[in-house]
C-alpha positions in Angstrom: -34.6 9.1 2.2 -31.3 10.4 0.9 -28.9 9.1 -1.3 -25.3 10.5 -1.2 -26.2 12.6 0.6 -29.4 14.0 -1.8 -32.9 14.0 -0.3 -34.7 12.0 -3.0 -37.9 14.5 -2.5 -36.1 17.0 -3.4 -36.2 15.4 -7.2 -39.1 15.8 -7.8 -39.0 19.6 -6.4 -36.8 19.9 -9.2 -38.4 18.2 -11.7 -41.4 20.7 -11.2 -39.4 23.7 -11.0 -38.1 22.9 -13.9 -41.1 22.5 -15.6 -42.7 25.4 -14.1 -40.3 28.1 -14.0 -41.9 29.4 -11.3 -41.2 28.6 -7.9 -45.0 30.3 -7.0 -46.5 27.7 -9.6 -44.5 25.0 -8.4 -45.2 25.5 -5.0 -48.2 25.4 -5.2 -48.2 21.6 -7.1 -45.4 20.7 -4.7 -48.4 21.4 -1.8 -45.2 23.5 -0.1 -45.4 27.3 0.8 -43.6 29.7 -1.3 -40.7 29.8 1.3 -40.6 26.2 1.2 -40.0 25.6 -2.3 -37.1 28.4 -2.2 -35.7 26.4 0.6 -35.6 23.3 -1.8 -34.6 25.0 -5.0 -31.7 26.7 -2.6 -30.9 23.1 -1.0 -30.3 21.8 -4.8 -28.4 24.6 -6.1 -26.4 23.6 -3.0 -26.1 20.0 -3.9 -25.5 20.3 -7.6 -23.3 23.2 -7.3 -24.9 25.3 -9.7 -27.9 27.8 -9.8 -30.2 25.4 -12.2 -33.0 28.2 -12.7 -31.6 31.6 -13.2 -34.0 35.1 -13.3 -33.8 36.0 -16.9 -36.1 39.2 -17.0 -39.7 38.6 -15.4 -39.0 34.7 -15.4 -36.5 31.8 -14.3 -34.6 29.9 -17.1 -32.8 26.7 -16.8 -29.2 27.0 -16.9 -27.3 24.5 -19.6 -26.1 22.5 -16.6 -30.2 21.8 -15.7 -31.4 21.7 -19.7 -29.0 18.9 -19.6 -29.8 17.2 -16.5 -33.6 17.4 -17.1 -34.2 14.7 -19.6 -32.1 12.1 -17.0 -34.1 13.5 -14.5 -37.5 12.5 -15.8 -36.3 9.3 -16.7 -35.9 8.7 -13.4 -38.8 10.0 -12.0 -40.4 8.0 -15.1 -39.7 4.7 -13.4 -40.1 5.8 -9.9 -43.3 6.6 -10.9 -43.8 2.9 -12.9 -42.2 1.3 -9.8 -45.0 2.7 -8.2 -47.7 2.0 -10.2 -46.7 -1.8 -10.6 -46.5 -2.3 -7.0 -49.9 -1.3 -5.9 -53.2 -2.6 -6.7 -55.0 0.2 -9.3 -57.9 1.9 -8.4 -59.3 3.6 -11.7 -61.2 6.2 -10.1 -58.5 7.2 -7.7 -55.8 7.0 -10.3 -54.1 10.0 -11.9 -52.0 7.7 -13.8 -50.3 9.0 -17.2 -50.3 6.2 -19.8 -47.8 6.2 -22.4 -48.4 4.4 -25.6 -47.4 3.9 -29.8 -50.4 4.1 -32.1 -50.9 5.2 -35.6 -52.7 7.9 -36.3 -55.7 5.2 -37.6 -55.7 3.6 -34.0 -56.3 7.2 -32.4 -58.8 8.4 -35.0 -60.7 5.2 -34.3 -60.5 4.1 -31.0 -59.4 7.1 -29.0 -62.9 9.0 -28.4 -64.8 5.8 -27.1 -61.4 5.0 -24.5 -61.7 9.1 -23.6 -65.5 8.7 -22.6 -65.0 5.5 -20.7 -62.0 7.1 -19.1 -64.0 10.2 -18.4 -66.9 8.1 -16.4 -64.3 5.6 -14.9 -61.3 7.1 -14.3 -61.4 10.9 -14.8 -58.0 11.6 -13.3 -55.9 9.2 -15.5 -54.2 11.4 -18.9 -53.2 9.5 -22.1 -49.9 10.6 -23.6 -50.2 9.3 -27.7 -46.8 9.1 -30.0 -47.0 8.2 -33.3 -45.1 5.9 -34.9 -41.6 6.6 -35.2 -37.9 5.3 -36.2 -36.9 5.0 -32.8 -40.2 3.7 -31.0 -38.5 0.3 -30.6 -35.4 1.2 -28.4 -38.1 3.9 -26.1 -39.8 0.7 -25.7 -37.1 -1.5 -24.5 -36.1 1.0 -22.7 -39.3 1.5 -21.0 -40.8 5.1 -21.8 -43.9 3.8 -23.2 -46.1 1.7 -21.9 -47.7 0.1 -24.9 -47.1 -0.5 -28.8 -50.4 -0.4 -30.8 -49.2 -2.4 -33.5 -49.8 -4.9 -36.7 -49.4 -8.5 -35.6 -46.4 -8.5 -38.3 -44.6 -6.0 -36.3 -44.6 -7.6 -33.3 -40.8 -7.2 -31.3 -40.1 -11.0 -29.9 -39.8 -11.9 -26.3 -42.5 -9.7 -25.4 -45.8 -10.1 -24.2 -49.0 -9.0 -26.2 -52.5 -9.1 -26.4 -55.1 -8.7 -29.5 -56.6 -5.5 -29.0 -59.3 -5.8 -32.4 -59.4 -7.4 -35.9 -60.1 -5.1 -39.1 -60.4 -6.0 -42.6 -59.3 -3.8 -45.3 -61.9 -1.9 -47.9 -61.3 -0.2 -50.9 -62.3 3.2 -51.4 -62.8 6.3 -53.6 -64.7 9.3 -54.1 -68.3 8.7 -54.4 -68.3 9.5 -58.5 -65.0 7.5 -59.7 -66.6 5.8 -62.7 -64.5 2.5 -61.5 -67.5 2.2 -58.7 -70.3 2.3 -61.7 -69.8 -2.0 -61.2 -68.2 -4.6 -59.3 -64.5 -3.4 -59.1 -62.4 -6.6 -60.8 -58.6 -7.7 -59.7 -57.8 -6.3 -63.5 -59.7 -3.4 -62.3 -57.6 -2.6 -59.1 -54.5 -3.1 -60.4 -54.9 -0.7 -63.5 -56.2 2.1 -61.3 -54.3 4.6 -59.8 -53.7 4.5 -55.7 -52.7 6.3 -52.9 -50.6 4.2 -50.8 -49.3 5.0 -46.8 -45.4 5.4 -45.9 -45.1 6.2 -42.0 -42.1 7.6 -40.4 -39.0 9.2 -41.6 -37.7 6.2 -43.5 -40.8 5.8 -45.4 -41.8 1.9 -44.0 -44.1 0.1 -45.7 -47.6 -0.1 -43.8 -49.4 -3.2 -43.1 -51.2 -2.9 -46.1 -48.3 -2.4 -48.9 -46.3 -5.1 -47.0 -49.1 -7.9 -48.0 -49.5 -6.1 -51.2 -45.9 -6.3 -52.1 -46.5 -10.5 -51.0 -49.2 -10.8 -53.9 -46.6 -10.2 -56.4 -48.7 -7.2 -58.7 -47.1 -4.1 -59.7 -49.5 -1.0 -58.5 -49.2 2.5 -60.1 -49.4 4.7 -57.1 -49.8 8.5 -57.8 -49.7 9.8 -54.1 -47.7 8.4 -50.8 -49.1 9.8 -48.2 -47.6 10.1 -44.6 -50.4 9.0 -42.6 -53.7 7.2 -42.8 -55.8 9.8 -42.3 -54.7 12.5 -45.4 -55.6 9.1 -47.7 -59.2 10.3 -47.6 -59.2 13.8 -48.6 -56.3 12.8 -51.2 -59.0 10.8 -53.5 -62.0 13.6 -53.7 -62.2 14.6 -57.6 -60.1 12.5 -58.4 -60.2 8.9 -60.0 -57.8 7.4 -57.9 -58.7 4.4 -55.2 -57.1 3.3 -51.7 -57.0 0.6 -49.4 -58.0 1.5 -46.2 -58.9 -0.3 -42.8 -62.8 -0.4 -42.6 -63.7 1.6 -39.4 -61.4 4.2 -40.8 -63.3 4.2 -44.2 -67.0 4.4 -42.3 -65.8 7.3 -40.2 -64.7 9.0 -43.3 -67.6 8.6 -45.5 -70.0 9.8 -43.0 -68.4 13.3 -43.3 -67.1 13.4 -47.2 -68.6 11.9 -50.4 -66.4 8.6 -50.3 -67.9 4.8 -51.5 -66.2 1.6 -50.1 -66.4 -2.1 -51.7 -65.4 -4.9 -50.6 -62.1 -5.7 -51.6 -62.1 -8.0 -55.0 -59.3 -10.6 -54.3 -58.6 -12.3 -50.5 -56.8 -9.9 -48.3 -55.1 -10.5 -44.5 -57.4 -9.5 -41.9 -55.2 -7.2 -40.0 -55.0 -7.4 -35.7 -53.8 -5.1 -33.8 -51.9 -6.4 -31.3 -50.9 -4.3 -27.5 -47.8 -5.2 -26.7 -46.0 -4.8 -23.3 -42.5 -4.7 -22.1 -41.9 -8.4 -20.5 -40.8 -6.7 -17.1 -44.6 -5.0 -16.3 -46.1 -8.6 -16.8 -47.5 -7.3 -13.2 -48.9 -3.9 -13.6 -52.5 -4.0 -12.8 -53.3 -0.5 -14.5 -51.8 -1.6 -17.4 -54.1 -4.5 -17.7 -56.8 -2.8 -16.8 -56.2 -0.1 -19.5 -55.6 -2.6 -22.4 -58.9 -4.0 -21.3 -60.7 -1.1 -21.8 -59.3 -1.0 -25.5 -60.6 -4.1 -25.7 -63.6 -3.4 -24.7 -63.8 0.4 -27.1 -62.8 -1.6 -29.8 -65.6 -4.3 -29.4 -68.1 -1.5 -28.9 -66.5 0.2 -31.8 -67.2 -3.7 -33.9 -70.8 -3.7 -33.2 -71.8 -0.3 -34.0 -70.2 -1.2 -37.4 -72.5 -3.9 -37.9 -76.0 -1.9 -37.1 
């Protein structure tokens, strides 16, 4: 198929070249001979008017004219590639599907290795491509280059679809000998201890947990802001300091350091995390199908709790 006057296979040559800097390496993902993918990478300098991969001692380098064209370029081989997937019915053990998604650092750490060995057993060609959280993950998901936001039920975007994924209560926690553990921890108690509180991103957001700490109306004193749920652990050892932390996150944690959890001593949200999905791949079969295996991981993830 060509489009003024470009053969649209020969965009996704490029897109490899590019990313190989090898026309030997890319050749051989391309499934073309050596000669063949010279033919292709001569037939686009040709189009474009301008050598896009240039010998710069024993390899190619992209010219500035290709370091700028590249980012457009896998945008559009992005949706190609979505347009694709939507379109057909999905075949998990056939699939070599990449699936993009938003999750904190808490979601990954506690979800991520049971969704890996389903994926490895069910569908052993499809990769995972994790992001963190980040100032501008709302407009890359409007914009279609994720998949999925892993996200609070608070921080939902409107006019898009979404799907509880699980349900986790918060804990409180500390090192194993903070004195404040000696006996039921009281509201009084909390409140006069020390914390360690979570920031994410750049602009230092609120989590899910200060936001509905900010609601109750009580000042904390909190010694450390970490930036990410996972450093909270390690950041209360020796010390008498205390955190809120989501419960699966706690468990994993105190099997490997000397950490105690309680109960938290006043009524706090039950958090659920939501999956949400841009309104236009209401349709996508893989994507259902992978939100169902998070489902599913995070149920397994529930009952294992409980024993």
């Amino acid at each position: 198929m060509r489009l003024k006057g470009l053969d649209l296979n020969l965009l996704v040559a490029l897109d490899i070249l590019l990313e190989e800097r090898s026309v030997t390496r890319a050749a051989r993902r391309l499934h073309l001979s050596q000669p063949a993918a010279s033919a292709a990478l001569g037939r686009l300098r040709e189009y474009f008017q301008d050598d896009l991969l240039v010998m710069h001692g024993k390899r190619l380098m992209p010219t500035s004219f290709a370091e700028n064209l590249l980012p457009e370029l896998k945008r559009v081989t992005r949706h190609i590639d979505d347009l694709v997937a939507m379109s057909t019915e999905f075949e998990p053990a056939r699939s070599e599907r990449l699936f993009r998604f938003m999750a904190s650092d808490y979601i990954v750490t506690v979800l991520m290795t049971q969704v890996l060995k389903v994926l490895a057993t069910e569908a052993p060609g499809v990769r995972l491509d994790m992001r963190l959280p980040e100032d501008s993950v709302y407009r890359v998901f409007e914009r279609g280059e994720i998949d999925l936001m892993l996200i609070p039920e608070e921080f939902l975007l409107p006019g898009h679809p979404a799907t509880r994924v699980l349900e986790e209560p918060c804990v409180v926690v500390a090192w194993k000998d903070n004195p404040l553990f000696n006996r039921k921890i009281s509201t009084a108690k909390f409140f006069d201890a020390a914390h360690v509180a979570v920031t994410l991103g750049p602009k230092r957001d609120p989590s899910f947990t200060e936001r509905n700490m900010e609601k109750l109306g009580h000042t904390r004193r909190i010694d450390v802001y970490a930036p990410h749920f996972s450093a909270v652990p390690w950041l209360l050892l020796d010390t008498p300091r205390i955190a809120v932390m989501q419960e699966r996150l706690a468990r994993k944690f105190a099997q490997v350091l000397p950490l105690k959890m309680a109960p938290m001593p006043f009524d706090f949200p039950v958090m659920r995390i939501m999956a949400q999905y841009h309104e236009a791949r209401e349709r996508d079969q893989g994507l259902k199908w992978f939100i169902q295996v998070l489902k599913s991981c995070a149920r397994d993830t529930a009952t294992r709790r409980r024993k």
